[in-house]
C-alpha positions as CSV (number, residue, x, y, z in Angstrom):
1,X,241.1,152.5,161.9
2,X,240.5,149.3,160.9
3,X,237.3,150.5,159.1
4,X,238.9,152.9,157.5
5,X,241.7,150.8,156.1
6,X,238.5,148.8,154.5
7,X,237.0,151.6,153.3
8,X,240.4,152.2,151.3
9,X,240.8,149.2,150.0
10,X,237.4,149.0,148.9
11,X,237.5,152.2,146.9
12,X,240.6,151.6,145.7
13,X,240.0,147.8,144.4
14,X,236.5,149.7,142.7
15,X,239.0,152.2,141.4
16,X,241.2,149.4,139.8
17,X,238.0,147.4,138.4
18,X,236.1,150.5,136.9
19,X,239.7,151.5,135.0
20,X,239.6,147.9,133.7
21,X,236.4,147.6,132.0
22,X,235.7,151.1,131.5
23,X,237.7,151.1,128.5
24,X,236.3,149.4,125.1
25,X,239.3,147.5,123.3
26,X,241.2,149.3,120.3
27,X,239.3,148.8,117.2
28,X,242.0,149.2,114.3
29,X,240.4,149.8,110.7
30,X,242.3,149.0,107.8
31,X,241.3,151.6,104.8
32,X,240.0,149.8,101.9
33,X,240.6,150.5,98.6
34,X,237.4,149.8,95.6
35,X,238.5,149.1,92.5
36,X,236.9,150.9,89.7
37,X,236.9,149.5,86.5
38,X,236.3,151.8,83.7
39,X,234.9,150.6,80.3
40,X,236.3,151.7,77.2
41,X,234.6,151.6,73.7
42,X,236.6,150.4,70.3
43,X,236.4,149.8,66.8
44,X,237.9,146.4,65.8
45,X,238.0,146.9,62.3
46,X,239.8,144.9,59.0
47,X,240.9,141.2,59.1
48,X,239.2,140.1,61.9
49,X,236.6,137.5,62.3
50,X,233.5,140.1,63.6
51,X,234.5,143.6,63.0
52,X,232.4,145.8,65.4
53,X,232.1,148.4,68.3
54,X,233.7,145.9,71.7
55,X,233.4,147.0,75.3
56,X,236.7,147.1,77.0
57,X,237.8,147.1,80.2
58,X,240.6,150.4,80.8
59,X,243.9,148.5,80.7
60,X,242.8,145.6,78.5
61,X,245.4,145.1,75.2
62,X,244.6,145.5,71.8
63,X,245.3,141.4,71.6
64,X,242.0,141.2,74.0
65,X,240.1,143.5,71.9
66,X,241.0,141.5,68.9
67,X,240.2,138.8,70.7
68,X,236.3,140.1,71.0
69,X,235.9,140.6,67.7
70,X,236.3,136.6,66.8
71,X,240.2,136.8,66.3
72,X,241.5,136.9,63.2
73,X,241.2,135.9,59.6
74,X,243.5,134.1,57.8
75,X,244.9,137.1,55.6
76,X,245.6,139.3,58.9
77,X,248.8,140.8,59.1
78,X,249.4,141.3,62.8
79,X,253.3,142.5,61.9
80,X,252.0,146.2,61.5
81,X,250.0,146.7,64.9
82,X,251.3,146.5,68.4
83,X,249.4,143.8,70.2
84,X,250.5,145.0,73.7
85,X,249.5,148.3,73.0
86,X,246.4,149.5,76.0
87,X,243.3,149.9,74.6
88,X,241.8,154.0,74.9
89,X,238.3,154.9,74.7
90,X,236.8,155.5,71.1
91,X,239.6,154.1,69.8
92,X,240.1,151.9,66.0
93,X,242.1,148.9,66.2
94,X,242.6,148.1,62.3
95,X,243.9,144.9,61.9
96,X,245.2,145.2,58.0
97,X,246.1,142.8,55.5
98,X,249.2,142.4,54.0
99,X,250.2,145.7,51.7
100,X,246.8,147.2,52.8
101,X,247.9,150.9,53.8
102,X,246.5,151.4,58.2
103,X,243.1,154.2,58.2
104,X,243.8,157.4,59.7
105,X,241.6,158.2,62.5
106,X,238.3,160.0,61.9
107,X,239.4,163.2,62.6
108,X,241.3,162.9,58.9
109,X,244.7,162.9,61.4
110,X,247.4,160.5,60.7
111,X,247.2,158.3,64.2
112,X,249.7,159.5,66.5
113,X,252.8,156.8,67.2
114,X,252.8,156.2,71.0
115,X,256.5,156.8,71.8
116,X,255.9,154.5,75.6
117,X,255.0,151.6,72.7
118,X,256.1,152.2,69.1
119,X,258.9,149.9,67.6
120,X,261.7,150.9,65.6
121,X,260.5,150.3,62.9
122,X,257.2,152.4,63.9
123,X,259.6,155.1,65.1
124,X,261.3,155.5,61.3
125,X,258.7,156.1,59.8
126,X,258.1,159.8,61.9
127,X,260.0,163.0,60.0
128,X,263.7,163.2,61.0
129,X,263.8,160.4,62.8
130,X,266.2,157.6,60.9
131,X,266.6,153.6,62.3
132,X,269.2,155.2,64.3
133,X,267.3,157.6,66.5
134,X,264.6,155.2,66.4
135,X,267.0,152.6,68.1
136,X,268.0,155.5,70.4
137,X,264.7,156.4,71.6
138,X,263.9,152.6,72.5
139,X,267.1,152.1,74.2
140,X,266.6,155.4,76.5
141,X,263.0,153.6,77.2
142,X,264.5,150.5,77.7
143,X,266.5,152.1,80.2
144,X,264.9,155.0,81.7
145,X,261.1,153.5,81.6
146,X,258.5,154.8,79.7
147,X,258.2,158.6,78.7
148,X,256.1,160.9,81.5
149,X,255.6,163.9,78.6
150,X,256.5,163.4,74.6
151,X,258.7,167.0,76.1
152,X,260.9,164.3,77.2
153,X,261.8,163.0,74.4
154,X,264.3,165.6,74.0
155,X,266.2,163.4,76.9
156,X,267.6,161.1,74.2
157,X,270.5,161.6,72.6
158,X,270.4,163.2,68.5
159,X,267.1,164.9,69.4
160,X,267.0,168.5,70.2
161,X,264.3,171.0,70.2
162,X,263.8,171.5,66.5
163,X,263.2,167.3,65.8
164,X,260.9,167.3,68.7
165,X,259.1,170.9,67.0
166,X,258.4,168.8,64.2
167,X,257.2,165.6,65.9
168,X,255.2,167.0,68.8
169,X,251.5,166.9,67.0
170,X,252.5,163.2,65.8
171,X,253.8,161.5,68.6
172,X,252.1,160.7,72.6
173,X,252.7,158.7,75.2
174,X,249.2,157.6,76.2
C-alpha cells in the first residue's frame, strides 16, 4: 500500500510539473500600423522667388509648397489664395500680384472653389450665391464640419436644388 501511495504521488506531482512547463507563456502582438507617405507634384507659379514643379508630401499646405519654391517676392499678393488649403497632385499654386487676374487650370476650366476651404469672399464670387449665402455656407461648416459630398451643400439654408444645379461642375470638396 505504501508503494502504491508513492507511486501516486509520483505521477501525480509529474502530472502537476509537465502542466507547468508544458505551456509556452502568452505572446500578445500589437498590430502595427506603416505609415505611407504619398508624394504629390505642383506647380508653384507667379510671385514667388523659384517658380517650378516641387515635390510634396500628401497633406502638406499650399504655405509649404510656397515655401519650396523660395517664398515669396515682394509684389505677392497672398490675400487671393488660401494658404491652408492641402496640396493635390498635379496641382498650380499661382501666387498673383496685386490686380493680376488667377490662371485657369490647363484643362481651359475655371478652378473649382473648394467649398471644405473657400472664404466668403471666394464663395461670392460662384453664380447665385451673394455675401449672404456665402456667410451661410461657412457658418453650416463652422458648425457641422467640413462637407462629405458638394450634394451636401443643399444642407444649408437659401440653397436648394436648382443653386446647387448650377454650382455643381464649379464647386468640390477635395
Amino acid at each position: 500500500m505504501l508503494v502504491l501511495l508513492i507511486v501516486l504521488i509520483g505521477v501525480g506531482s509529474s502530472i502537476l510539473f509537465y502542466k507547468r512547463t508544458a505551456r509556452p507563456p502568452l505572446e500578445i502582438l500589437l498590430p502595427t500600423t506603416i505609415a505611407v507617405t504619398t508624394e504629390v507634384k505642383v506647380y508653384v507659379s507667379g510671385a514667388v522667388a523659384h517658380p517650378g514643379v516641387y515635390t510634396m508630401r500628401q497633406g502638406d499646405r499650399v504655405l509649404d509648397a510656397i515655401d519650396a519654391a523660395g517664398g515669396t517676392t515682394e509684389n505677392a499678393d497672398l490675400t487671393r489664395i488660401n494658404l491652408a488649403a492641402k496640396v493635390k497632385d498635379e496641382q498650380q499654386i499661382h501666387v498673383p500680384k496685386p490686380g493680376e487676374s488667377l490662371p485657369q487650370e490647363s484643362s481651359g476650366q475655371p478652378q473649382k472653389i473648394n467649398i471644405n476651404t473657400a472664404s466668403v469672399e471666394a464663395l461670392d464670387t460662384l453664380p447665385d450665391i451673394g455675401e449672404t449665402k456665402a456667410q451661410a455656407i461657412v457658418n453650416y461648416r463652422k458648425e457641422h464640419g467640413d462637407f462629405k459630398r458638394i450634394e451636401d451643400l443643399v444642407e444649408v439654408a437659401g440653397i436648394g436644388s436648382s443653386t446647387y444645379e448650377n454650382l455643381k461642375n464649379l464647386i468640390t470638396v477635395d
